[in-house]
C-alpha positions in Angstrom: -54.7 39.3 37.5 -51.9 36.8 38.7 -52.6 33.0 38.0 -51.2 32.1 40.9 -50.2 33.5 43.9 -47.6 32.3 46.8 -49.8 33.1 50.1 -47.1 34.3 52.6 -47.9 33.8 56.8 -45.2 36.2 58.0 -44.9 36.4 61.9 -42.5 39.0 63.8 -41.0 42.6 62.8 -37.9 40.9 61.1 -40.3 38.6 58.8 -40.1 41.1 55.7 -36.6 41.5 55.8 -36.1 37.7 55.7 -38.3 37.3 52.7 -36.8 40.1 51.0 -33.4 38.4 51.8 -34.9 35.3 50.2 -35.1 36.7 46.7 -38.0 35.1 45.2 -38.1 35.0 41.7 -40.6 37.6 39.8 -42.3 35.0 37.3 -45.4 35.8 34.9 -48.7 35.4 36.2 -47.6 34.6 39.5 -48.4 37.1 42.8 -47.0 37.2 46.4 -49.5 38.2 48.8 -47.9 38.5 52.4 -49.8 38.5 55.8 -47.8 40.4 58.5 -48.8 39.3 62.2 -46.3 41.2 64.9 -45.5 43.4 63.0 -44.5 46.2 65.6 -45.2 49.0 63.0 -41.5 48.3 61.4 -41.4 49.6 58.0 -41.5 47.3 54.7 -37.9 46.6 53.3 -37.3 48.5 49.8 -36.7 45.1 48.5 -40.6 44.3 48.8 -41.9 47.9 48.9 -40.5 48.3 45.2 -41.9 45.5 43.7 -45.1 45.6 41.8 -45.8 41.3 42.3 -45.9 41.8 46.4 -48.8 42.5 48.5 -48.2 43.3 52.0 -51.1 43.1 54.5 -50.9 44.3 58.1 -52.5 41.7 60.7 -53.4 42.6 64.6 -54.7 39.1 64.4 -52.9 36.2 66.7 -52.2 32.3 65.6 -50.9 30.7 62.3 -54.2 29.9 61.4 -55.5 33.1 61.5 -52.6 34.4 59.2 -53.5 31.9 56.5 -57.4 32.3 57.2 -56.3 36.1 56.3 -54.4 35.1 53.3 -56.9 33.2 52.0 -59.9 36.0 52.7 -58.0 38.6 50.5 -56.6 35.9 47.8 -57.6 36.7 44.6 -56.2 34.3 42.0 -57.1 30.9 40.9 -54.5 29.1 42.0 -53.5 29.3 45.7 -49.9 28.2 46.7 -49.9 28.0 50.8 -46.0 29.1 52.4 -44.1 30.9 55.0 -41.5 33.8 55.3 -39.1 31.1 55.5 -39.4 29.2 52.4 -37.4 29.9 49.0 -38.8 29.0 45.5 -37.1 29.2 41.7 -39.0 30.0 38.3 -39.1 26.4 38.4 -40.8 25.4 41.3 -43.4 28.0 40.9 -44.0 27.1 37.4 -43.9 23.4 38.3 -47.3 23.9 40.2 -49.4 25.5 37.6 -48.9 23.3 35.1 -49.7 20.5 37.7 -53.3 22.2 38.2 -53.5 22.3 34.5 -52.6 18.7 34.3 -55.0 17.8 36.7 -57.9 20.0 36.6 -60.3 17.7 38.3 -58.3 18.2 41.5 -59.6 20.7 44.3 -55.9 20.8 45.5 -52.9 19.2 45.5 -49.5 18.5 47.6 -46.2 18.2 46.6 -42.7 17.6 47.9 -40.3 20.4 49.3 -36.2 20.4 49.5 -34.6 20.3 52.7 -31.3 20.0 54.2 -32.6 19.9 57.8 -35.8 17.2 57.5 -36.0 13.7 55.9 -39.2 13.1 54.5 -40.5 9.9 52.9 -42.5 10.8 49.3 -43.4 7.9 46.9 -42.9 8.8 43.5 -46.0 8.1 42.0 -49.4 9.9 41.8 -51.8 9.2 44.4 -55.6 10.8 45.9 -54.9 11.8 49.2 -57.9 10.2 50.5 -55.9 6.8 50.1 -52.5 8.0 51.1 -49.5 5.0 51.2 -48.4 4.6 54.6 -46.1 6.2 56.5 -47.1 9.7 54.2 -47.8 13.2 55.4 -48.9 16.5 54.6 -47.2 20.0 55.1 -48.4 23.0 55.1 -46.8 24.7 52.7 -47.0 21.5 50.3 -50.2 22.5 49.9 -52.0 24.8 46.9 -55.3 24.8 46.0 -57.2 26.2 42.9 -60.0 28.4 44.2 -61.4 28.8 40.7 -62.7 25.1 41.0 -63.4 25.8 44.8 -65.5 28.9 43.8 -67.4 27.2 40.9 -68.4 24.1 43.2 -69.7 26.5 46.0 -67.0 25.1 48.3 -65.1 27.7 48.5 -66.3 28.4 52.7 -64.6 24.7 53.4 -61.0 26.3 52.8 -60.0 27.2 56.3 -58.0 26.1 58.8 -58.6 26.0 62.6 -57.2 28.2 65.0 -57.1 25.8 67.9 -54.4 24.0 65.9 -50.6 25.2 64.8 -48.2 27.5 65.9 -50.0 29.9 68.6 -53.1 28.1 68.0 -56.0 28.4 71.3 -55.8 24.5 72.1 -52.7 22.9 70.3 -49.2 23.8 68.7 -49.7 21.8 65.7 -51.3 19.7 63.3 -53.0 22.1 61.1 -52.7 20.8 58.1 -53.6 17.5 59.0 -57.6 18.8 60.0 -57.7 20.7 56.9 -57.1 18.1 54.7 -58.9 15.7 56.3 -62.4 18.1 56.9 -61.9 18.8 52.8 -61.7 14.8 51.9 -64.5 14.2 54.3 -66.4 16.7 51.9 -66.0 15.1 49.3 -63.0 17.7 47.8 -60.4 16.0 45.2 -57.2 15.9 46.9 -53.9 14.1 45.0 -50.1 14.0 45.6 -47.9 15.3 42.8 -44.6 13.9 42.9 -42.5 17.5 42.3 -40.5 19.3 44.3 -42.2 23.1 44.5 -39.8 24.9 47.3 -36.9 24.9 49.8 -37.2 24.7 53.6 -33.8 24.4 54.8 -34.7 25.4 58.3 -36.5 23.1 61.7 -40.3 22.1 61.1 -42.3 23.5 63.9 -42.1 19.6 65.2 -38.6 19.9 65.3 -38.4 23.0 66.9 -40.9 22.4 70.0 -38.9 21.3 73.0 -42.3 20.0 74.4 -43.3 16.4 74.0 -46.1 16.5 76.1 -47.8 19.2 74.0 -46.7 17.7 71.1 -48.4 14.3 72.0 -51.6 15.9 73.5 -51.8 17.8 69.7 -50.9 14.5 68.3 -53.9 12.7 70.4 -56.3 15.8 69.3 -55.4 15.6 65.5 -56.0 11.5 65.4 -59.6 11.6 66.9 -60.8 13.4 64.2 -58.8 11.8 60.9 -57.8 8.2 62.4 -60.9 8.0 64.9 -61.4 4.4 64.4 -57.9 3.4 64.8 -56.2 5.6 67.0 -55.9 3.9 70.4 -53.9 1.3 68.6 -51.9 3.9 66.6 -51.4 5.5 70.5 -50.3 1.9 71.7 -47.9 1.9 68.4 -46.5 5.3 69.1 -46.3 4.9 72.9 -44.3 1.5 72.3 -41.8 3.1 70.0 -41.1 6.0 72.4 -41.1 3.7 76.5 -37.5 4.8 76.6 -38.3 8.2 75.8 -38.8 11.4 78.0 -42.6 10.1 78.5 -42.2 6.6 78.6 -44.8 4.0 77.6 -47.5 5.1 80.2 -46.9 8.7 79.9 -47.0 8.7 76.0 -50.6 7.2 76.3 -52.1 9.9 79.7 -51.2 12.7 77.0 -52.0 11.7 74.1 -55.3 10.9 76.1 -55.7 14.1 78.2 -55.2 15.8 74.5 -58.2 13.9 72.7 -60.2 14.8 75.3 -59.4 18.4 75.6 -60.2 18.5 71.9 -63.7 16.3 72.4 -64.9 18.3 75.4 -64.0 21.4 73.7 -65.9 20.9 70.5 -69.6 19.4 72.7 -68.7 23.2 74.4 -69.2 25.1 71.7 
């Protein structure tokens, strides 16, 4: 059995033959388990098909989070790297984040920095818990790896999921994922820290970056900070809506959807 394996949210008929064209490394001890949403019953590229360290499973199922949810139902090893059909690794990187686990065993899961020529993104090079994150610091997704053994062992296994009414295709909002997950783990009491090593390569848009939709984008943003900055967020909103008044939303506009977002999200949850 693999020590670690790269969970892979694949999404469209051409998915497989983009991580094929990716070339990820065969490394010992390390797995790549692949969920396949859309696929249209195309067939899997050679590339994969022939190699004994991939896993390819089908999905009928709809929403980012319910490709990961699947990845994580049928993951089998103990550490748990979380990525996408876009994202390129070396021996390196992959190696990087088991010894990081067996540096810090204490840890329920960790996030680390990625390589990218399309995003800049702030990391602080020291070691810090993520439940007391340095400003201006964010997570993600496929930062993120966990080590189920621990998560199995501490019977918290069941908390590792993330929502379906958040990310891409999600049934409320386009984004923001990450951000519940890590908070509902914290708020459980899970050990969470930032490792200062660069695990992967994303040279491609973040989904932020690639939504032409500020509205959606602020209503997601308004749903995500009522439940991890609850106490604070109507004067993060003023923040936010003051640094974008000469944006497409303007001041006022800025604050009615980031608004009209938290409540979406609040009403939804008392409905269920």
């Amino acid at each position: 059995m693999a020590k670690l394996q790269v969970l892979i949210a694949a999404y469209g008929p051409d998915a497989l033959k983009r991580i094929a064209d990716l070339r990820h490394p065969k490394v010992e001890d390390v797995e790549y388990l692949v969920s396949w949403q859309r696929h249209d019953d195309a067939p899997i590229p050679e590339e994969i098909a022939s190699r004994d360290d991939f896993t390819v499973l089908r999905s009928s199922s709809v929403g980012l989070c319910n490709n990961r949810n699947h990845l994580l139902l049928n993951a089998s090893a103990d550490l748990l790297l979380i990525s996408d059909d876009d994202i390129e690794y070396s021996t390196d990187d992959l190696t990087a984040v088991v010894q990081a686990f067996d540096t810090h065993p204490e840890a329920h899961f960790l996030s680390f920095k990625f390589r990218s020529e399309c995003a800049s993104k702030f990391y602080p090079d020291f070691i810090y818990s993520l439940s007391k994150a340095p400003k201006g610091t964010y997570v993600t997704s496929f930062e993120l790896a966990f080590n189920r053994k621990k998560l199995l062992q501490d019977g918290t296994w069941p908390l590792l999921k993330f929502d379906p009414a958040f990310g891409i295709n999600g049934t409320r909002f386009i984004a923001g994922e990450e951000d519940i997950l890590v908070d509902s783990l914290l708020r459980n009491g899970l050990s969470g820290l930032f490792i200062p090593q660069y695990v992967c390569t994303h040279n491609h848009p973040t989904t932020a970056q690639r939504m032409d939709d500020p509205v959606r984008l602020t209503e997601t943003k308004g749903a995500v900070m009522w439940h991890v900055k609850r106490r604070t967020r109507h004067l993060r909103m003023l923040a936010h809506a003051w640094r974008e008044r000469k944006g497409l939303l303007g001041f006022f506009g800025f604050c009615r959807a980031w608004l009209r977002g938290e409540r979406f999200e609040r009403n939804a949850l008392r409905n269920q």
